[in-house]
NUMISE-115990 format. One record per residue (C-alpha): residue number from 1; residue in one letter; x negated, y negated, z negated. Coordinates in steps of 0.001 Angstrom, whole numbers. Example, Ala and Ser with C-alpha at 12.3 -4.5 7.8 and 13.67 -1.06 7.14 Angstrom:
<rs>
R resi resn       x       y       z
R    1    a  -12300    4500   -7800
R    2    s  -13670    1060   -7140
</rs>
This chain:
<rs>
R resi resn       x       y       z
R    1    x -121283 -107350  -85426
R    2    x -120654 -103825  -85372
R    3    x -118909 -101796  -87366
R    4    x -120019  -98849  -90061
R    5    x -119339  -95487  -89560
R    6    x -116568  -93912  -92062
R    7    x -119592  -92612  -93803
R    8    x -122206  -95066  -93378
R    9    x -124737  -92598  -92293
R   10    x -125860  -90647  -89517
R   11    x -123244  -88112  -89977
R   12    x -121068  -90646  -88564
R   13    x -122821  -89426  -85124
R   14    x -120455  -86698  -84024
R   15    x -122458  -83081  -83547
R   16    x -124934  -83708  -86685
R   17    x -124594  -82414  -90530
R   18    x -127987  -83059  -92820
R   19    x -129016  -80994  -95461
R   20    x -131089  -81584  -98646
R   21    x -132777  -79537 -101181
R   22    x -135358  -80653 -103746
R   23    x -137975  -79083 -106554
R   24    x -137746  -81767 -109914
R   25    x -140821  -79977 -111042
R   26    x -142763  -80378 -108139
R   27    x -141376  -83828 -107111
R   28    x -140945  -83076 -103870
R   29    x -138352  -81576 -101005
R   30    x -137378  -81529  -97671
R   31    x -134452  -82848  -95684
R   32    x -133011  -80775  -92341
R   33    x -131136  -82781  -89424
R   34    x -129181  -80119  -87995
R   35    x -127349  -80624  -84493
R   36    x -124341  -78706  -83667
R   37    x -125378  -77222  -80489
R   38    x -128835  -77976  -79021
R   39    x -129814  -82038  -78927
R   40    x -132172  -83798  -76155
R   41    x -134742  -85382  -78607
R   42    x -137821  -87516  -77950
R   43    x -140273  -89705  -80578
R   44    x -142019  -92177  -81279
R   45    x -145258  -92369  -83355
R   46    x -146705  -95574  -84841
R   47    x -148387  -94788  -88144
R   48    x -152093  -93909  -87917
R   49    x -152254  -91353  -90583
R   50    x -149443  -89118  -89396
R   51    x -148900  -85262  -90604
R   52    x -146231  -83679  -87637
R   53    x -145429  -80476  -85361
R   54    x -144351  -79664  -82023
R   55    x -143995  -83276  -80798
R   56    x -145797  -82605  -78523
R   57    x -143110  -80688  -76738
R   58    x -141157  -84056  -76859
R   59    x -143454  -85959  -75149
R   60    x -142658  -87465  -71477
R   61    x -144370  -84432  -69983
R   62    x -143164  -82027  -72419
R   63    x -141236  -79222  -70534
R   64    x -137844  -79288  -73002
R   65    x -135471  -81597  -73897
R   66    x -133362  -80419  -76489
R   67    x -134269  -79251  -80049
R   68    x -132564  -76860  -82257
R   69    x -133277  -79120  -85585
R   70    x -135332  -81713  -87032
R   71    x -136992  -81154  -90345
R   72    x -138763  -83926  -93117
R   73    x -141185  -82522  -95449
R   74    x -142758  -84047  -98613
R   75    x -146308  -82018  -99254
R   76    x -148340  -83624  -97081
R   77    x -149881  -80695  -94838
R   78    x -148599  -78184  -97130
R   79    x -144884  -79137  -96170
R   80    x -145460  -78431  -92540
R   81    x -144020  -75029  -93247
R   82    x -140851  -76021  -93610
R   83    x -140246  -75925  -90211
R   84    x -140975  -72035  -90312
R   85    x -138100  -71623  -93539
R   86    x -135929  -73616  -90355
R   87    x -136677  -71637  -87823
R   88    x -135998  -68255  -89590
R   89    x -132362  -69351  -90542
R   90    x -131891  -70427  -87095
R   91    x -133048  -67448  -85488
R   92    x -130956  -65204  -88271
R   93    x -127942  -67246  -86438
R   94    x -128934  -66842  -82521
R   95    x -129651  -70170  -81734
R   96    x -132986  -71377  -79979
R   97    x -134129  -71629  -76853
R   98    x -133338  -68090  -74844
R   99    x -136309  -66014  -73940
R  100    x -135580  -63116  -72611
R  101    x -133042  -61091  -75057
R  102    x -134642  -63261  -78000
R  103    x -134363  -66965  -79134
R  104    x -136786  -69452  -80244
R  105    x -135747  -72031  -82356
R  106    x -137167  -75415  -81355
R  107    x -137756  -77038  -84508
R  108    x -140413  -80734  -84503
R  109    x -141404  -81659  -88365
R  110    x -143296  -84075  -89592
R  111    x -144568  -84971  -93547
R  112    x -144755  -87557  -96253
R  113    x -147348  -87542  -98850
R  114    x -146099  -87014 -101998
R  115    x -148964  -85238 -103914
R  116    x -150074  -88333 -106034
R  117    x -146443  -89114 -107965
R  118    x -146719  -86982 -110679
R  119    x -145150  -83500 -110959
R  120    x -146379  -79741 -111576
R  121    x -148739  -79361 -108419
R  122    x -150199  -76149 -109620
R  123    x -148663  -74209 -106319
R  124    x -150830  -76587 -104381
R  125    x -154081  -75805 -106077
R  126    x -153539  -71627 -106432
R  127    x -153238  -71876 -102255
R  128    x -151156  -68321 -101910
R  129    x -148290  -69353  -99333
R  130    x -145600  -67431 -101678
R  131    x -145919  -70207 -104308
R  132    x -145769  -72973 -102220
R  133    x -141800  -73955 -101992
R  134    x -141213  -75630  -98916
R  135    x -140182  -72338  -96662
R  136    x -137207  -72074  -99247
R  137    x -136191  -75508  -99574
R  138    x -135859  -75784  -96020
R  139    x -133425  -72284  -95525
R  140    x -131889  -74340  -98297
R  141    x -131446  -77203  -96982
R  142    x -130443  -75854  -93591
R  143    x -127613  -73406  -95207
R  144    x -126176  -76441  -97147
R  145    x -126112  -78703  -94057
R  146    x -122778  -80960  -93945
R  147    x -121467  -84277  -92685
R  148    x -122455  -85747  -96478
R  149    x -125880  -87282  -96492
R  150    x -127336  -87678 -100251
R  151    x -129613  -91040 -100515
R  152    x -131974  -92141 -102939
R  153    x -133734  -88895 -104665
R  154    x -132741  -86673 -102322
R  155    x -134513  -84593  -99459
R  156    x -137765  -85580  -98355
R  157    x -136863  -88879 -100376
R  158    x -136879  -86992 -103720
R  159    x -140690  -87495 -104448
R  160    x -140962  -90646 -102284
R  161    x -142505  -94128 -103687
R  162    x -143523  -96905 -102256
R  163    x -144974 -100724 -103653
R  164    x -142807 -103706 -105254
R  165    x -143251 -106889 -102897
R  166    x -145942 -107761 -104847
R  167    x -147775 -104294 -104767
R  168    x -146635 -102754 -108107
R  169    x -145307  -99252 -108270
R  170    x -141709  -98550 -106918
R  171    x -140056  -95360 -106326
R  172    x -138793  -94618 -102897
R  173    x -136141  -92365 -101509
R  174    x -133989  -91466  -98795
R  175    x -131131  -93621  -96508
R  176    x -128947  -93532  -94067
R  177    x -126747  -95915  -92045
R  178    x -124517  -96297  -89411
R  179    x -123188  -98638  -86689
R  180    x -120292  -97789  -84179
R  181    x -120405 -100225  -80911
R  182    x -117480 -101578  -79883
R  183    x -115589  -98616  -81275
R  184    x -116939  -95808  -78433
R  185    x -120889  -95287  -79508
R  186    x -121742  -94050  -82927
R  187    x -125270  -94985  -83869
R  188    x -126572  -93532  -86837
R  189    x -130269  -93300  -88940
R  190    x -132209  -91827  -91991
R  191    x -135313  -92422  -93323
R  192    x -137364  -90978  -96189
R  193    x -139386  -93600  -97330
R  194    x -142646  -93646  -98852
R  195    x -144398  -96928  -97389
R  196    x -147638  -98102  -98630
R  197    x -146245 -101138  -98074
R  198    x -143137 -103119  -99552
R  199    x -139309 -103083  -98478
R  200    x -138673 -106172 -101069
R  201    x -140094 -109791 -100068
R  202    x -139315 -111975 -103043
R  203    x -139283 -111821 -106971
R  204    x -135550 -111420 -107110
R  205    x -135484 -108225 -105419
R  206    x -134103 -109390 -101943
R  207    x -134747 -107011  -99200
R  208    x -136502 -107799  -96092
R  209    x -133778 -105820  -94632
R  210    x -131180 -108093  -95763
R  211    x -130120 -110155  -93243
R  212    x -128602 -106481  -91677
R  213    x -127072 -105629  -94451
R  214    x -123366 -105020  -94217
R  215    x -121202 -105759  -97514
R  216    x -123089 -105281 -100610
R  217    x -124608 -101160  -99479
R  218    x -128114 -102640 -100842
R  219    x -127046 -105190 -104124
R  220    x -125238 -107659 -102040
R  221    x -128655 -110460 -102564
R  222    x -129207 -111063  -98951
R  223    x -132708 -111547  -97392
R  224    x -134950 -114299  -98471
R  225    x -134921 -117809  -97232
R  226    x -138519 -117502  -97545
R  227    x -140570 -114243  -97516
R  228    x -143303 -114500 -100990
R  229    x -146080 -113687  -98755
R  230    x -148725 -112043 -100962
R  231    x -151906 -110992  -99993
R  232    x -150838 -107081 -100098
R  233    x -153392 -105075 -102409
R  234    x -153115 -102031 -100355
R  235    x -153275  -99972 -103866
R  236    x -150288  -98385 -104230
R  237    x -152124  -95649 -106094
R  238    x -154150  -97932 -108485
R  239    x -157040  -96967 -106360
R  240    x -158601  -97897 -102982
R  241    x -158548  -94337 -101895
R  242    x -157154  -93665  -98545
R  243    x -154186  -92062  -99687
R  244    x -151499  -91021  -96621
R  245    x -148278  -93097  -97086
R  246    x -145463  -92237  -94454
R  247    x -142006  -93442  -93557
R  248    x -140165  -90868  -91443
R  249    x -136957  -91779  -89626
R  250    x -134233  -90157  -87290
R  251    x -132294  -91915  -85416
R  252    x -128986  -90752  -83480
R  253    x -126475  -91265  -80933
R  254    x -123282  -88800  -79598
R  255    x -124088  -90692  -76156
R  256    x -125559  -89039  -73712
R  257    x -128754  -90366  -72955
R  258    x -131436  -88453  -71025
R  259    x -135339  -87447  -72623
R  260    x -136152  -90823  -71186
R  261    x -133866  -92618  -72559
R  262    x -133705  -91491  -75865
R  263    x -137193  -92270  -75816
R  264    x -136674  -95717  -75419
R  265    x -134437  -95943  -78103
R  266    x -136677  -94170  -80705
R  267    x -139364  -97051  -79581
R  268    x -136870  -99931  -80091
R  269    x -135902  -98389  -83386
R  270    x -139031  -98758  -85103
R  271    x -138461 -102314  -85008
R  272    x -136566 -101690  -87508
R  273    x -139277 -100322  -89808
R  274    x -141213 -103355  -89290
R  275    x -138429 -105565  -90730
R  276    x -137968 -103658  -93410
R  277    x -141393 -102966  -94472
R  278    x -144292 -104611  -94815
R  279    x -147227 -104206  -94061
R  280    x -146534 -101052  -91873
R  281    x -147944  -98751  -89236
R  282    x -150909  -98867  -91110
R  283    x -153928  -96719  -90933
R  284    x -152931  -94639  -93667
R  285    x -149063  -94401  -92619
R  286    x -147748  -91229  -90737
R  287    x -145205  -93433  -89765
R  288    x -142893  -91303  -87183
R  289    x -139300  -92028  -85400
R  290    x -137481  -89018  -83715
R  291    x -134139  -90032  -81394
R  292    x -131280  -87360  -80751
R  293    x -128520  -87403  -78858
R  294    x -125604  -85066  -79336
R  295    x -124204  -86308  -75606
R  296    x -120473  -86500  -76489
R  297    x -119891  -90161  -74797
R  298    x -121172  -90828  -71249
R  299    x -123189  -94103  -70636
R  300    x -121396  -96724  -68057
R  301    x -124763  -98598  -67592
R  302    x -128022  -96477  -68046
R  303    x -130053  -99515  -68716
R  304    x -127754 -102382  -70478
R  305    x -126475  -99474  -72968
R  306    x -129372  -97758  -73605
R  307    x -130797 -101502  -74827
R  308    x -127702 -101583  -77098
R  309    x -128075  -98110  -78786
R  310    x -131561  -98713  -79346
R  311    x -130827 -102360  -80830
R  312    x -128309 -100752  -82774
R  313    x -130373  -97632  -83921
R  314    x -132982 -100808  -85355
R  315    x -130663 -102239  -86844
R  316    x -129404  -99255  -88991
R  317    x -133220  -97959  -89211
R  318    x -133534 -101118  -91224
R  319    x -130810 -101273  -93265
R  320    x -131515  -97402  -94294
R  321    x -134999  -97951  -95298
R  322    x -133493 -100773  -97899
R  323    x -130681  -98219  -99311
R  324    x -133020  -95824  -99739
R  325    x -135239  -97714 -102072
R  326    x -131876  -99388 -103617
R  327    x -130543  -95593 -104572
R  328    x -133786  -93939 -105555
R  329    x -133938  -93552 -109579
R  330    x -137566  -93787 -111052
R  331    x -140641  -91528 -111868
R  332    x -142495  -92132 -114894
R  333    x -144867  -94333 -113638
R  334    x -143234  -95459 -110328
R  335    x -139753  -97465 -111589
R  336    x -136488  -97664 -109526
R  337    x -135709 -100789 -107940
R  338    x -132786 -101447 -110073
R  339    x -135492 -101133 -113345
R  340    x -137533 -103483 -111785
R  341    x -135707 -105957 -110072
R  342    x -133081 -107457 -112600
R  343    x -130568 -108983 -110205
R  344    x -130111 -105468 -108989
R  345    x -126892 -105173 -109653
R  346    x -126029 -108397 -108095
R  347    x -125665 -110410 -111121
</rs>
């Protein structure tokens, strides 16, 4: 099995720092992935109701490679302009892609619903731009970029939920893991998690991720011998409503892999959503995986370890969804695992 990163996150992945910044009031925030120097980047989309921009530009046929950041927006549509709060603090720095004597930060996004958990959402219904927050939460975020990742209520994560194995109400949040491969190739990934469907599969809180887990980084309980397989209600919002329900993920390497390649891996990594959640890539889930690579280790074999990071990248895709939910602290009206699962804390 591989190893964790020191940090057990996807700062582990050498040429990354993440940054976080949050509105209580609001419930919501945003979380920046910001690369060092510029990072090839490709995606992966599964989810059928998904909020996102400038992925096209990292499509096979796109004509760049390399991004400047990555940001993850609560706000549904609203959060989209994140990515412009991004941009400006890149720009104020130099960095983008070179036109002429300017630069143009390249900056993809996508966005979780979080309008429905509560919260003062008055911003959203007076409409002027100035009083929605996201623009300044993601400068934020961006200046206070490091190699410490905050899980739980944090980020994009901060107004997250998500459903109990058995449908009920559970607040969701944000995680990050890490793997290192054979001690050369650091694999790392985050998610912000806010599933219509359920990260738990039995009564006594075991995660579907569990049987990745490594040591006790989500209660130590294991997976389930047997999955409780309930019919799903698909109500996570005590309505039938179509509601959008999104779990966004990055995933990273510091080997080199090409646009191709890191393609690849983002597809292989959303395996590790659907271990970890259920049901997912539903009609109402924006569900989105973006791959970077910061290119510090050359590749030996272009297809046998490009198979490995991407197993790898899975596998820690997994196991953050599960810490994410295990950190997150409750909403009134949308508990914390550890309120309603009592074996939580491993007893």
């Amino acid at each position: 099995m591989n190893e964790t990163g020191k940090k057990n996150a996807i700062t582990d992945v050498t040429g990354l720092t993440v940054g976080t910044a949050d509105d209580p009031g609001i419930r919501t925030g945003v979380t920046v992935i910001l690369p060092d120097e510029r990072a090839v980047a490709a995606v992966d989309v599964r989810g059928g109701g998904t909020g996102t921009r400038e992925l096209e530009l990292l499509g096979a046929d796109g004509t760049l490679d390399a991004v400047d950041a990555i940001v993850l927006s609560g706000g549904s549509a609203f959060g989209l302009s994140a990515a412009d709060g991004v941009m400006g603090w890149l720009a104020d720095r130099g960095r983008g892609f070179p036109v002429a004597d300017l630069r143009v930060p390249i900056v993809p996004g996508a966005i979780l619903f979080d309008l429905l958990n509560g919260g003062d959402k008055a911003a959203f219904r007076a409409a002027p731009d100035s009083a929605l927050p996201y623009r300044d939460l993601a400068r934020s975020a961006a200046a206070g970029a490091s190699d410490e990742t905050d899980i739980g209520n944090a980020g994009a994560g901060y107004g997250a939920t998500t459903t109990g194995h058995d449908g009920r109400p559970l607040k969701g949040g944000q995680g990050t893991a890490s793997a290192v491969i054979d001690g050369w190739i650091t694999v790392g990934a985050l998610a912000a998690v806010n599933a219509l469907g359920s990260t738990v599969g039995s009564d006594e809180g075991q995660f579907l991720a569990g049987m990745h887990e490594v040591g006790d980084e989500f209660g130590g309980l294991g997976g389930p011998a047997a999955i409780q397989v309930h019919d799903h209600p698909v109500r996570k919002y005590a309505h039938d409503a179509a509601a959008s329900n999104t779990t966004l993920a990055v995933v990273a390497t510091d080997a080199r892999l090409t646009k191709a390649q890191a393609r690849r891996v983002a597809t292989m990594a959303q395996a590790g959503l659907a271990r970890a959640i259920r049901p997912v890539f539903s009609p109402m889930d924006g569900d989105v995986v973006f791959a970077l690579s910061t290119g510090m280790h050359e590749i030996e074999d272009a297809i046998a370890d490009t198979a490995r990071i991407g197993m790898a990248a899975a596998d820690c895709l997994a196991r953050a969804v599960a810490r994410g939910v295990f950190a997150a602290r409750g909403f009134e009206g949308w508990p914390a695992y550890a309120d309603t699962y009592p074996r939580a804390d491993g007893r």
